[in-house]
C-alpha positions as CSV (number, residue, x, y, z in Angstrom):
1,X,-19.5,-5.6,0.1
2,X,-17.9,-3.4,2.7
3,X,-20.4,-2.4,5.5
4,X,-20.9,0.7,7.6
5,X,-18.1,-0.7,9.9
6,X,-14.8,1.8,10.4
7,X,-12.4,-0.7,10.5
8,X,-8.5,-0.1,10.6
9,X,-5.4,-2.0,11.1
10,X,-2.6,0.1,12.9
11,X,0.9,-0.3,12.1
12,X,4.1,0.5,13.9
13,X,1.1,1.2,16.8
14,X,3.4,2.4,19.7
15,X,0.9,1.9,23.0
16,X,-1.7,3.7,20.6
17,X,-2.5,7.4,19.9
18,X,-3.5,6.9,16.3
19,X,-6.1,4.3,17.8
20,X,-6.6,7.1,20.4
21,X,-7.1,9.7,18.0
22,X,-9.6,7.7,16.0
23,X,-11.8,6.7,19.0
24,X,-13.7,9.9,18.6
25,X,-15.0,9.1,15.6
26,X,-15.5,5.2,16.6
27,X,-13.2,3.8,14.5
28,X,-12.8,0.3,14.8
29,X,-9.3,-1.2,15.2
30,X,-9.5,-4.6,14.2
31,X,-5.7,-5.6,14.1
32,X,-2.7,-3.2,15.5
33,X,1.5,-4.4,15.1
34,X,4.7,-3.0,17.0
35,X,8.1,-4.8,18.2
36,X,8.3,-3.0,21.0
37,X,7.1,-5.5,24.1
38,X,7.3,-2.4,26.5
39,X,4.4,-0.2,24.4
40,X,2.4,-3.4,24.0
41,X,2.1,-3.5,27.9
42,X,1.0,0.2,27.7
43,X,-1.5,-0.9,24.8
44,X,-3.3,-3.1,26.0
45,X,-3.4,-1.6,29.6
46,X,-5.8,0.8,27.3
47,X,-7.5,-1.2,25.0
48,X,-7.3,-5.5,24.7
49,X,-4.7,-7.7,23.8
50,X,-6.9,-9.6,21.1
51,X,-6.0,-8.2,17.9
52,X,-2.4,-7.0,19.4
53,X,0.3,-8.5,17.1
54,X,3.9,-8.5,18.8
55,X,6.4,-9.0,15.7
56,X,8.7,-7.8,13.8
57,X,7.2,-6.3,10.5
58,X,9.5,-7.7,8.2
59,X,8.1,-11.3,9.8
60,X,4.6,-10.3,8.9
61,X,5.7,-9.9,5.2
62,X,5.7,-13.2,5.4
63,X,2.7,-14.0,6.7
64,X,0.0,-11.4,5.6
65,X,-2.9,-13.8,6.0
66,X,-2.6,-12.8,9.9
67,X,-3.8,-9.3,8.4
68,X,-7.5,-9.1,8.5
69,X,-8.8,-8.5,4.6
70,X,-12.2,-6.5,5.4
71,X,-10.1,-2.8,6.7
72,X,-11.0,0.7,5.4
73,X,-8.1,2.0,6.3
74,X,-4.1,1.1,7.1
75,X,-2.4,3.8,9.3
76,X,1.7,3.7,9.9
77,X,3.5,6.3,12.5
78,X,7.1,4.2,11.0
79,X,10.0,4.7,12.8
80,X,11.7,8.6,12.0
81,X,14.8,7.4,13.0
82,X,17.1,7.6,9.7
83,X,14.9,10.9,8.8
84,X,14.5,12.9,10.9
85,X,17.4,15.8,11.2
86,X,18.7,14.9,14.4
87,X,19.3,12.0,13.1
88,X,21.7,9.8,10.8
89,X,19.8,10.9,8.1
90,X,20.2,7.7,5.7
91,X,16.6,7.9,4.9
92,X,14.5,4.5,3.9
93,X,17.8,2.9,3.6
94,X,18.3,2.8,7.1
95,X,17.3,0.4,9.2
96,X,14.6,1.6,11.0
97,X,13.0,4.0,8.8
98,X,13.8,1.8,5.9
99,X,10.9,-0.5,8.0
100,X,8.6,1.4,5.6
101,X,9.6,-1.1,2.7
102,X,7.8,-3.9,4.7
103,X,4.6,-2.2,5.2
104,X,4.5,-1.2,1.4
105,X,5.3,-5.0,0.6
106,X,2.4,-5.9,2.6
107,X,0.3,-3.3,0.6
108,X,1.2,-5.1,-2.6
109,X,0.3,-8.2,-1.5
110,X,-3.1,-7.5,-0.3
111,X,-3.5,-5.8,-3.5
112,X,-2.4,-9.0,-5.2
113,X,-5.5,-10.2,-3.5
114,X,-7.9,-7.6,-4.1
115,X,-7.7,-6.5,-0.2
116,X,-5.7,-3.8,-0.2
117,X,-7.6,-0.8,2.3
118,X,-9.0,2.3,0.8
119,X,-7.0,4.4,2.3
120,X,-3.4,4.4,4.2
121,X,-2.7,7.2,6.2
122,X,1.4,7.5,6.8
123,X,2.9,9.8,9.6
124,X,6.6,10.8,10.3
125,X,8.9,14.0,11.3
126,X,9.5,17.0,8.5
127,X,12.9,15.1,7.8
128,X,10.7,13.2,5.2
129,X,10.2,16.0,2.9
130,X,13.7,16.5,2.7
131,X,15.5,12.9,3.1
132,X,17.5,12.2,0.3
133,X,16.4,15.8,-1.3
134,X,13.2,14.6,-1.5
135,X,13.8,11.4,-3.3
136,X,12.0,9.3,-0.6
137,X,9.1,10.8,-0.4
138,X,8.9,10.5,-4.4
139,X,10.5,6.6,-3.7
140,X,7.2,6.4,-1.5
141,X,4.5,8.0,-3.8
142,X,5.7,6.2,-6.6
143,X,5.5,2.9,-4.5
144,X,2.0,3.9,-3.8
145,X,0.7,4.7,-6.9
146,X,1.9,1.4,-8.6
147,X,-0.2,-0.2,-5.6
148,X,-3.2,1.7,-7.7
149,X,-3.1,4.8,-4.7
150,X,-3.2,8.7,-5.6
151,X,-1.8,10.9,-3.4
152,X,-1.9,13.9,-1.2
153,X,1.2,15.4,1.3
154,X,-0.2,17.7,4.1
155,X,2.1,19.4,7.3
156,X,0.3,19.8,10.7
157,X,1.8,21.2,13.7
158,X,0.3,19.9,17.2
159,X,1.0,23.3,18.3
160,X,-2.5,24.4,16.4
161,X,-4.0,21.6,19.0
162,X,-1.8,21.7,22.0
163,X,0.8,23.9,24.0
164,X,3.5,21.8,22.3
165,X,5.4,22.4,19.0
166,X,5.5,19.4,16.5
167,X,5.8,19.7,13.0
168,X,4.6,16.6,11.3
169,X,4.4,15.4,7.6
170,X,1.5,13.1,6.7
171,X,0.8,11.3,3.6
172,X,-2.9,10.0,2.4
173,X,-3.4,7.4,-0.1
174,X,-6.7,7.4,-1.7
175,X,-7.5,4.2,-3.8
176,X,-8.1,5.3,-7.0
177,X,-11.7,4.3,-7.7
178,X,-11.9,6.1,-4.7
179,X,-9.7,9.0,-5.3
180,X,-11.5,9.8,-8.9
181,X,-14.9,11.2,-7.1
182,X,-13.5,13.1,-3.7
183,X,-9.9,14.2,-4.9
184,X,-8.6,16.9,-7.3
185,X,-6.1,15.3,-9.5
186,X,-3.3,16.9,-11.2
187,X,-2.8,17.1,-14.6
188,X,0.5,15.3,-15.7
189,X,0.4,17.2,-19.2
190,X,1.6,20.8,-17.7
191,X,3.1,22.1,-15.0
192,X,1.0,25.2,-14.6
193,X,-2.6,24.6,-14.2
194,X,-5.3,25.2,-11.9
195,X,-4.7,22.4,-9.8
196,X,-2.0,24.7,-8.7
197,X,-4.3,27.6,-7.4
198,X,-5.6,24.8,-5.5
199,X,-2.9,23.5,-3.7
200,X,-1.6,26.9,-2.6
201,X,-5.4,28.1,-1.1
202,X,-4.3,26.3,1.9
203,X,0.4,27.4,2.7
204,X,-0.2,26.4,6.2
205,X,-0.3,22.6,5.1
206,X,1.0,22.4,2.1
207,X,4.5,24.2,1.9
208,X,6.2,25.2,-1.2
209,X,8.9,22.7,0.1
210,X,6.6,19.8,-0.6
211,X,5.8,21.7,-3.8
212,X,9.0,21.6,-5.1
213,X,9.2,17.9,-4.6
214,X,5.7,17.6,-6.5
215,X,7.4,19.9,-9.4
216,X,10.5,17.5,-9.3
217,X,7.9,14.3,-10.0
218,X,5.7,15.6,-12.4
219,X,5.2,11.8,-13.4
220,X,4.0,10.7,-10.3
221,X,-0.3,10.5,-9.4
222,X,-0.9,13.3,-7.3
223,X,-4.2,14.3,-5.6
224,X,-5.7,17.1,-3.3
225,X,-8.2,16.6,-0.7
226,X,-10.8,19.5,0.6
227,X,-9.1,19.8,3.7
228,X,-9.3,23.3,5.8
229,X,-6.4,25.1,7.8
230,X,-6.4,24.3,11.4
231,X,-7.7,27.8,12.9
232,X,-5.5,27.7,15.9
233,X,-6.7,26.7,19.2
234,X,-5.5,28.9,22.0
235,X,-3.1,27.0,24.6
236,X,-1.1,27.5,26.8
237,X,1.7,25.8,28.8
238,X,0.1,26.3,32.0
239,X,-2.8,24.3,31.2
240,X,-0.9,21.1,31.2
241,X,1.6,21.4,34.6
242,X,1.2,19.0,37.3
243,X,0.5,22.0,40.2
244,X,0.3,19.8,42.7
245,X,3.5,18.6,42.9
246,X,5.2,19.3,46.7
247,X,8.1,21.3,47.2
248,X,9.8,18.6,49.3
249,X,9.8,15.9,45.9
250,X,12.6,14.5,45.2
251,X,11.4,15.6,41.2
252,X,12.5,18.9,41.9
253,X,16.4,19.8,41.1
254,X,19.1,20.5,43.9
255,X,20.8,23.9,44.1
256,X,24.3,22.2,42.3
257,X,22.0,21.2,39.4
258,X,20.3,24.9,39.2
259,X,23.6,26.3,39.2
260,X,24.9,24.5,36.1
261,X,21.7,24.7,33.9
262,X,21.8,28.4,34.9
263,X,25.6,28.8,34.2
264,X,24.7,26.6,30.6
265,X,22.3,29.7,29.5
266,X,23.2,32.6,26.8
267,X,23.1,36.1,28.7
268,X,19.7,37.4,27.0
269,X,18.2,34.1,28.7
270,X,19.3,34.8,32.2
271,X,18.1,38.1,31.7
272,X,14.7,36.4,31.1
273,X,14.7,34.3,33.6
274,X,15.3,37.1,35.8
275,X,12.1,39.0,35.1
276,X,10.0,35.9,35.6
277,X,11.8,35.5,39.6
278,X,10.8,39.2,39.5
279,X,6.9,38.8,38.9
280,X,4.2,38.7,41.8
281,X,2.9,35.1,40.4
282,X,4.5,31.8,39.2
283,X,4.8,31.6,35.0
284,X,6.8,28.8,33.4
285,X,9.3,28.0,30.9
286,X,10.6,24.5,28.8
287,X,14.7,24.1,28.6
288,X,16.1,22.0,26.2
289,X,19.9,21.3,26.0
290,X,21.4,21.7,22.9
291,X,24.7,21.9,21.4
292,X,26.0,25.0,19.7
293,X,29.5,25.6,18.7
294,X,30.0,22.5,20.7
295,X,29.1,23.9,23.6
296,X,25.7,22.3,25.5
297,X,23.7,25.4,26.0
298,X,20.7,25.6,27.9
299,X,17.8,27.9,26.0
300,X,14.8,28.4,27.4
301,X,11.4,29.0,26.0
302,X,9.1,31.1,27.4
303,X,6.2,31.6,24.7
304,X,3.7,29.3,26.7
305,X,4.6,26.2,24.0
306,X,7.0,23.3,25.0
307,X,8.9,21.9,22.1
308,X,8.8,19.3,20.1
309,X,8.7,15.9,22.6
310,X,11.5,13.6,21.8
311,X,12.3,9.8,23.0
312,X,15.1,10.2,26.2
313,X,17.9,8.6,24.5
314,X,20.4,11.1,26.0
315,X,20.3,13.6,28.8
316,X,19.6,16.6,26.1
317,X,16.1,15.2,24.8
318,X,14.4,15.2,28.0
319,X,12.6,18.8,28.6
320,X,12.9,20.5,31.6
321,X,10.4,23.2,33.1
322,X,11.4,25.9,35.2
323,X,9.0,27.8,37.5
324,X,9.6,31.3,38.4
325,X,7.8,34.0,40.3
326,X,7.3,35.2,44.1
327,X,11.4,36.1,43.6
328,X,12.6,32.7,43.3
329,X,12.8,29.7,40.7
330,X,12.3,25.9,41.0
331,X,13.4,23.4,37.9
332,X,12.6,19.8,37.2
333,X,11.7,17.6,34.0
334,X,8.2,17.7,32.6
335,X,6.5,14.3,34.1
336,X,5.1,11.7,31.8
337,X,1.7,12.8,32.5
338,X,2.7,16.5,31.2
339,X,4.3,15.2,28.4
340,X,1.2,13.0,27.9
341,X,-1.2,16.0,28.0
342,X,1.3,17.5,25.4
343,X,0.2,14.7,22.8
344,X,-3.4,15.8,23.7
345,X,-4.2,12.6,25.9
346,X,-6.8,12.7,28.4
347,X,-5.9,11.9,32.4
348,X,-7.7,8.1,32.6
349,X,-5.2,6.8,29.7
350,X,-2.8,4.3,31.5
351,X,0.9,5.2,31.7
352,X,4.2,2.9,31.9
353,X,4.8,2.9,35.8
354,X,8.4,3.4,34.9
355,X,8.6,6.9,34.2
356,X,11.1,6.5,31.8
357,X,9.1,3.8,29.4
358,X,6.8,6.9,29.9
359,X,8.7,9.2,28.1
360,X,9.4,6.7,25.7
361,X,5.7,5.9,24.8
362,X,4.6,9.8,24.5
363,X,8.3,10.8,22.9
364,X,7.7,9.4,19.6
365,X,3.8,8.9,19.4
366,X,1.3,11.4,17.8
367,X,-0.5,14.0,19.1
368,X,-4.1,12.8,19.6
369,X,-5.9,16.1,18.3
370,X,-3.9,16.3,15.1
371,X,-5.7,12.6,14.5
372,X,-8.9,13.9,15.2
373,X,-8.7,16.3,13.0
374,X,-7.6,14.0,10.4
375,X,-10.2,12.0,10.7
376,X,-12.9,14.6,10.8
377,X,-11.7,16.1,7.8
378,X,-10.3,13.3,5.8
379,X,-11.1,10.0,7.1
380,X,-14.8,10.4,7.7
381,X,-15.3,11.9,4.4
382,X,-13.6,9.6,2.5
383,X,-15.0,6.8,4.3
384,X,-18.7,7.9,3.9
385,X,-17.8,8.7,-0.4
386,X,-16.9,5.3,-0.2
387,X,-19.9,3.8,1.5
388,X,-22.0,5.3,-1.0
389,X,-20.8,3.8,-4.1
390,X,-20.6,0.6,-3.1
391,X,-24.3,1.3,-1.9
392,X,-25.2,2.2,-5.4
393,X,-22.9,-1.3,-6.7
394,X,-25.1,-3.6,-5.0
């Protein structure tokens, strides 16, 4: 009989922002997996080492008696690599991304058991809705549903949480026993029905991109949950810069390297620029380096939201921030900690000393607010609904 207890296994765990999302709501990891050796420093910095599982997860296919059998819930941030648009784009037949295959092969074999969680909550870029023109995400449903899982797709942006915009595309699988009392299921038999009305009371989440994919798979056991927009929470950049950084460090950029991310901007962004030297008080701005017309351009942002946080695996991911104000202007990266506040992480969590392996661990993680809403108005509910039948069971 399952208890009271909130427990979770996390997958593809990074140094843990899912687990740090969930905390809120005293969820109870009770076994977490990643490859990485550098985030499992970070990890257990925060948390313990005693349910951390170094490996690669095509190993632990092999051995999913390490895998505690008593868990609510499976959660699985898996590697965007092959889907996201920046990207090579080959989808879950890349290596990386394709790393999804082994946590759905461990799925089936707990089922095989009759230990398969309640619920799996999947993250991963927007590049998911449209890898393979939508076939992966139909691959993945399908995958799900023969595991005996229905269905629901929703998009959250961190920027409704935090000054930092990050579209991300997650995917909850309800067991159906489960799924049959808290989830509105769609009718297979027609195309046009009420479930319809349903699922477009809430555009912000649920985009008519992931509805054409849902058209397209008719066949496929679909679900909605009772889920509410995200009213956004006001933010802004500001909030989250380090103001306390000297003018002397060695963080902040030479005149030579002002000069060429200056010379790197379009004309209407100098102009901009210009008018924040201009003002009587500092205001600030992200830069990302892109290439247009292959060209590297510098564009800068100046709506009080950073953009979306990336791993720095070339000179172009990491985000700059540029100061302006009292007729002068100052540029340097964002720190680890900034980025970290970015993901919605609070001051006391632990960060690589290497500030690099910093922007590693907060590039690709989650933001922590986006979790906690998640689990406030997914998680929880589902998790109580499931409490109570198997308190009327037994």
């Amino acid at each position: 009989m399952r208890t009271r207890n909130k427990n979770f296994a996390e997958f593809f765990a990074g140094v843990g922002l899912v687990r740090e999302g969930l905390r809120r709501h005293e969820w109870n990891c009770v076994w977490a997996n990643d490859i990485s050796e550098h985030k499992r420093e970070t990890y257990i910095k925060n948390y313990s080492s005693d349910h951390f599982y170094l490996d690669d997860i095509w190993d632990i296919t092999k051995k999913p008696v390490i895998i505690p059998n008593d868990i609510f819930l499976y959660t699985a941030s898996f590697p965007c690599t092959d889907l996201s648009v920046a990207g090579n784009r080959k989808g879950l037949a890349g290596a990386e991304s394709g790393t999804l295959n082994a946590f759905l092969q461990i799925v089936n074999e707990k089922k095989k058991i009759n230990s398969q969680p309640k619920v799996i909550l999947l993250e991963n870029v927007k590049g998911f809705l449209t890898s393979k023109k939508g076939k992966d995400v139909a691959y993945t449903v399908e995958a799900l549903n023969k595991s005996g899982y229905i269905v629901d797709i929703v998009e959250l942006d961190a920027s409704s949480f935090t000054p930092q915009s990050r579209q991300r595309v997650f995917l909850i699988a309800v067991e159906t026993s489960l799924a049959m009392s808290c989830m509105h299921i769609k009718n297979k038999d027609t195309m046009l029905d009420s479930w319809w009305s349903k699922y477009e009371s809430t555009p912000k989440i649920r985009s008519s991109k992931l509805k054409k994919i849902i058209e397209l798979n008719n066949h496929l056991d679909w679900g909605l949950l009772d889920i509410p927009q995200p009213k956004d929470i006001i933010s802004h950049l500001n909030e989250i810069i380090e103001i306390d950084i000297p003018q002397k460090s060695q963080l902040w950029w030479n005149d030579l390297r002002k000069s060429h991310l200056f010379s790197q901007m379009s004309n209407a962004h100098k102009e901009i620029l210009k008018l924040m030297i201009e003002k009587s008080k500092y205001s600030y701005g992200t830069v990302y380096r892109r290439m247009r017309k292959g060209k590297s351009m510098a564009e800068l942002r100046t709506d009080g939201k950073a953009g979306c946080l990336r791993t720095p695996r070339g000179g172009s991911s990491k985000q700059i921030l540029i100061r302006a104000g009292h007729g002068k202007w100052d540029v340097r990266l964002l720190t680890p900690r900034e980025y970290a506040r970015l993901q919605g992480v609070r001051d006391d969590f632990t960060l690589p000393d290497n500030a690099n392996k910093g922007y590693f661990a907060m590039g690709d993680a989650v933001c922590v607010p986006v979790i906690e809403f998640i689990s406030k108005y997914i998680l929880i509910p589902l998790h109580e609904k499931s409490y109570e039948q198997n308190s009327l069971l037994h």
